[in-house]
C-alpha positions as CSV (number, residue, x, y, z in Angstrom):
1,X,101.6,86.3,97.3
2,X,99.7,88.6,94.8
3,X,96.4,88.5,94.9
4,X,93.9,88.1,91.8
5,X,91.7,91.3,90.8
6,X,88.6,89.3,92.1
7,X,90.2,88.9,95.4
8,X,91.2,92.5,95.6
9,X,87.8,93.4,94.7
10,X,86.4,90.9,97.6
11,X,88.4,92.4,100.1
12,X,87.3,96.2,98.7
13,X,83.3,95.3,98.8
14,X,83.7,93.6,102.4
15,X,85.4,95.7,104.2
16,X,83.0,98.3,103.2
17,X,80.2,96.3,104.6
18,X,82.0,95.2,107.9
19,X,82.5,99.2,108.6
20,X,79.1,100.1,107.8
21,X,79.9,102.1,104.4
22,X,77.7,99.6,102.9
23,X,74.7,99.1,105.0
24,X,72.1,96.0,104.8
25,X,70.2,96.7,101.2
26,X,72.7,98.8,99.5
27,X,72.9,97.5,96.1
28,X,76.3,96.5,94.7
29,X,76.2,97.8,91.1
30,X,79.1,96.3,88.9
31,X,79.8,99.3,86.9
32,X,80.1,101.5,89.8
33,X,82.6,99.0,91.7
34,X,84.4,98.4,88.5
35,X,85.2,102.1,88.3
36,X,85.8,102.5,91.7
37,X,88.2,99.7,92.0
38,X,89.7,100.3,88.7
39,X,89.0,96.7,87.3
40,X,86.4,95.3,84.7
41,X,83.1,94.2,86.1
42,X,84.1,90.6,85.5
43,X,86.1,90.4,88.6
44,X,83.3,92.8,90.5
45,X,81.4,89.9,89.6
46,X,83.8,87.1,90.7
47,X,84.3,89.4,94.5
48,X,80.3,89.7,94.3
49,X,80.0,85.5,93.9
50,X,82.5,84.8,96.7
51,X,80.2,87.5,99.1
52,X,76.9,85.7,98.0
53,X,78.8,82.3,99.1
54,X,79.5,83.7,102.7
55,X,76.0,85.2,103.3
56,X,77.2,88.7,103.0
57,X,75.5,89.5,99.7
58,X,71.9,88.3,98.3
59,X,70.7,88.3,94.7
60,X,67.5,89.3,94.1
61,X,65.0,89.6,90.9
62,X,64.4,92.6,89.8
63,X,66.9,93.9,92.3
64,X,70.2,92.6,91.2
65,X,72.9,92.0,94.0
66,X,72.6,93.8,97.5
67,X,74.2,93.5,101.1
68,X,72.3,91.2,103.0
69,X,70.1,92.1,106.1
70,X,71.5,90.8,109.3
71,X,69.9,87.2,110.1
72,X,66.6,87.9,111.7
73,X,66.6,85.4,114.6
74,X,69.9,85.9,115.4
75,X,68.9,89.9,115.2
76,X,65.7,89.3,117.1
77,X,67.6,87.6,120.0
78,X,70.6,89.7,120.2
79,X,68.6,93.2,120.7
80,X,66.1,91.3,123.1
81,X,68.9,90.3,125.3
82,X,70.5,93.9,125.1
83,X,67.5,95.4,125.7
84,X,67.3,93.5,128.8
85,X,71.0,93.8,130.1
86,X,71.1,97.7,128.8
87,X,67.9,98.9,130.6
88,X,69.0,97.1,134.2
89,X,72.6,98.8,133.5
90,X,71.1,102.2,132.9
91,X,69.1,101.6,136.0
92,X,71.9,101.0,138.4
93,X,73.4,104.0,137.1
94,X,70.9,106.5,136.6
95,X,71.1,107.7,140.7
96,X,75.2,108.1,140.2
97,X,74.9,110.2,136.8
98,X,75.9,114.0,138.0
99,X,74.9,117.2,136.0
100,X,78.0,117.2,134.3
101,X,77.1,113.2,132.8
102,X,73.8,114.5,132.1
103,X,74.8,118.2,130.6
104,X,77.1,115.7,128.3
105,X,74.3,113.2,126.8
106,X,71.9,115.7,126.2
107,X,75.0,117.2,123.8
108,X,75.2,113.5,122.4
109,X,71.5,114.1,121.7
110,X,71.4,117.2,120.6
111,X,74.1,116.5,117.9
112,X,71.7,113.4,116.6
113,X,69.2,115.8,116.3
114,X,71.5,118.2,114.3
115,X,72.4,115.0,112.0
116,X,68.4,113.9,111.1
117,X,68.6,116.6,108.1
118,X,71.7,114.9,106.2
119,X,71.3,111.5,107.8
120,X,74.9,109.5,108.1
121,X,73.8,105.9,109.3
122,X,77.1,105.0,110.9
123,X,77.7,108.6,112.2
124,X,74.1,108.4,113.6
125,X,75.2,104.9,115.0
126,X,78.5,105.6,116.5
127,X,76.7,108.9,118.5
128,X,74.1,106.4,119.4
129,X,76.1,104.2,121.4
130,X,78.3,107.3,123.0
131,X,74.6,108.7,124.1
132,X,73.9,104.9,126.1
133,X,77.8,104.5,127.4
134,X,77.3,108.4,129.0
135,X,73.9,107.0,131.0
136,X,75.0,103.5,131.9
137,X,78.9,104.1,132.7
138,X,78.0,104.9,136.1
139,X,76.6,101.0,136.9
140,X,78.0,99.5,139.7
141,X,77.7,96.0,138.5
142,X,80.7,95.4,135.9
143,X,79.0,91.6,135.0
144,X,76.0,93.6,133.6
145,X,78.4,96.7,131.9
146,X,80.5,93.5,130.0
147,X,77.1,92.0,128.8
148,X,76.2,95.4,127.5
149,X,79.3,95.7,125.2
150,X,79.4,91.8,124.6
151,X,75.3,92.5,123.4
152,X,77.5,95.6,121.1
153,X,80.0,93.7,120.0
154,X,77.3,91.0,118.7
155,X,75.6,93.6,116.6
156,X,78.4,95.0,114.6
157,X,79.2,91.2,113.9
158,X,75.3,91.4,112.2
159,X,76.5,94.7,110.4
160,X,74.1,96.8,112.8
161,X,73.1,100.1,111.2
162,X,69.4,100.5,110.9
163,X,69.1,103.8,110.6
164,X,70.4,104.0,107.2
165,X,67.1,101.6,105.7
166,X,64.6,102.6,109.0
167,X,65.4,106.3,108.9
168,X,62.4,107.0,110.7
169,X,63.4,105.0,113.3
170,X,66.1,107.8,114.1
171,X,63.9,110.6,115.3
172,X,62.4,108.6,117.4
173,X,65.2,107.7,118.5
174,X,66.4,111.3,119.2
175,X,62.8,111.8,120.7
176,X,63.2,108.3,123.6
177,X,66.4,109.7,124.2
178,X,65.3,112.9,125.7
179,X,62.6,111.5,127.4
180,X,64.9,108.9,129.1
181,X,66.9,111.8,130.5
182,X,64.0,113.5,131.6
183,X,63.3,110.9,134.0
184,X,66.6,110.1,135.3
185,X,66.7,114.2,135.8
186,X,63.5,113.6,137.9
187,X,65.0,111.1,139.9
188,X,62.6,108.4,138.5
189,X,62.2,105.1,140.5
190,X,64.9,102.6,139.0
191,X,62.4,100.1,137.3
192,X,60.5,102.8,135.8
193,X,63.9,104.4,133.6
194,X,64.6,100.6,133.0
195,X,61.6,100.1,131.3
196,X,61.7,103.0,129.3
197,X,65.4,102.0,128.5
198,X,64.5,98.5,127.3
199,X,61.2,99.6,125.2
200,X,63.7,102.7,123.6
201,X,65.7,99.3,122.6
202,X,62.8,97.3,121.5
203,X,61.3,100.1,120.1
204,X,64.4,99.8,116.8
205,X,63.9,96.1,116.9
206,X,60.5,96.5,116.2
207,X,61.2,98.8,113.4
208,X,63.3,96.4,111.5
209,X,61.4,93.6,112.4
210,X,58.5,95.5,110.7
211,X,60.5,96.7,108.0
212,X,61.7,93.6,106.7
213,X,58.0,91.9,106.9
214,X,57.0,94.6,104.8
215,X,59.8,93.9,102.5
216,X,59.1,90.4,102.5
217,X,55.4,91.4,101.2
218,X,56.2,93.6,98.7
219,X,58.8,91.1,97.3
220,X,55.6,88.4,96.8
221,X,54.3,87.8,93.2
222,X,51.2,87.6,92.1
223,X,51.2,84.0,92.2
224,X,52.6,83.8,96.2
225,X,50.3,86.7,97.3
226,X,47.3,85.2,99.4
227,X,43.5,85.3,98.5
């Protein structure tokens, strides 16, 4: 069956957001697409409708159309059940990690730092979650390793790539990492690197969480902005 230029388009614009091309807030400009894609801007506009249907894409005065942020709640409870399941995880394993496990996170890290000068969100991302899978593939307890992926899994579903509109949020990222494997080097007491492992996760929620709430503030008009 052939498919309409609209529906080409569609399936263009979406499969750049579900791969992280097109993080949360990238603006969709029709001209752009249009040349990209080789079509008029009508159909852009058409794909663009279909996206705003599903929730993928938001309209916005003074803004025009953009990929929408991941649902907050559903955001908010994802990363505060990961942060939960990840930090026990990294606990269990942080007594089996061996220099070699260690030697190759700190390389993880070091190449995030390298990337903080030309920041690539998904790059950045995708490093990310090799740096956590080095310090908790050791766990013992495969129920809590399966929640940690399921908890992974969940967030690419919500289009998970903060660092591309918290940049900041990445060198402090970098920054917790080290730290972390500072004290599983020292041999830290179990709940102590789980703790710093779940506020290094709650540490990005926070930033988006603050990030969009500023957002939200800046987005008010004069007529919505309180006394």
């Amino acid at each position: 069956m052939t498919r309409s230029k609209s529906q080409i388009v569609y399936a263009w614009i979406r499969e750049r957001i579900e791969n992280g091309e097109f993080p949360p807030g990238h603006r969709l400009v029709l001209d752009a697409i249009a040349r990209r894609t080789g079509v008029s801007p009508v159909p852009v506009r058409e794909a663009i409708r279909l996206l705003e249907a599903e929730g993928l894409v938001t309209f916005e005065r003074n803004i025009g159309a953009q990929v929408a942020f991941m649902h907050e709640q559903e955001y908010l409870h994802t990363m505060q059940t990961l942060a939960l399941v990840e930090g026990a995880a990294t606990a269990l394993s942080a007594p089996r990690i061996g220099g070699d496990r260690l030697a190759r996170a700190r390389a993880i890290n070091d190449r995030l730092a390298e990337s903080l000068e030309s920041l690539d969100p998904r790059r950045f991302t995708e490093l990310n979650r090799d740096f956590h899978a080095v310090l908790f593939a050791e766990c013992p307890n495969p129920h809590l390793v399966d929640l940690v992926h399921r908890g992974w899994k969940r967030l690419m579903v919500l289009r998970e790539s903060v660092f591309g509109f918290v940049p900041g949020r990445a060198r402090e990222s970098v920054a917790e990492h080290e730290a972390l494997l500072r004290l599983i080097e020292a041999e830290e007491t179990p709940l102590t690197i789980e703790l710093a492992a779940r506020d290094h996760r709650l540490g990005t929620l926070n930033a988006v969480l603050t990030y969009q709430a500023d957002r939200r503030s800046t987005d008010l008009t004069p007529t919505q902005e309180k006394p």
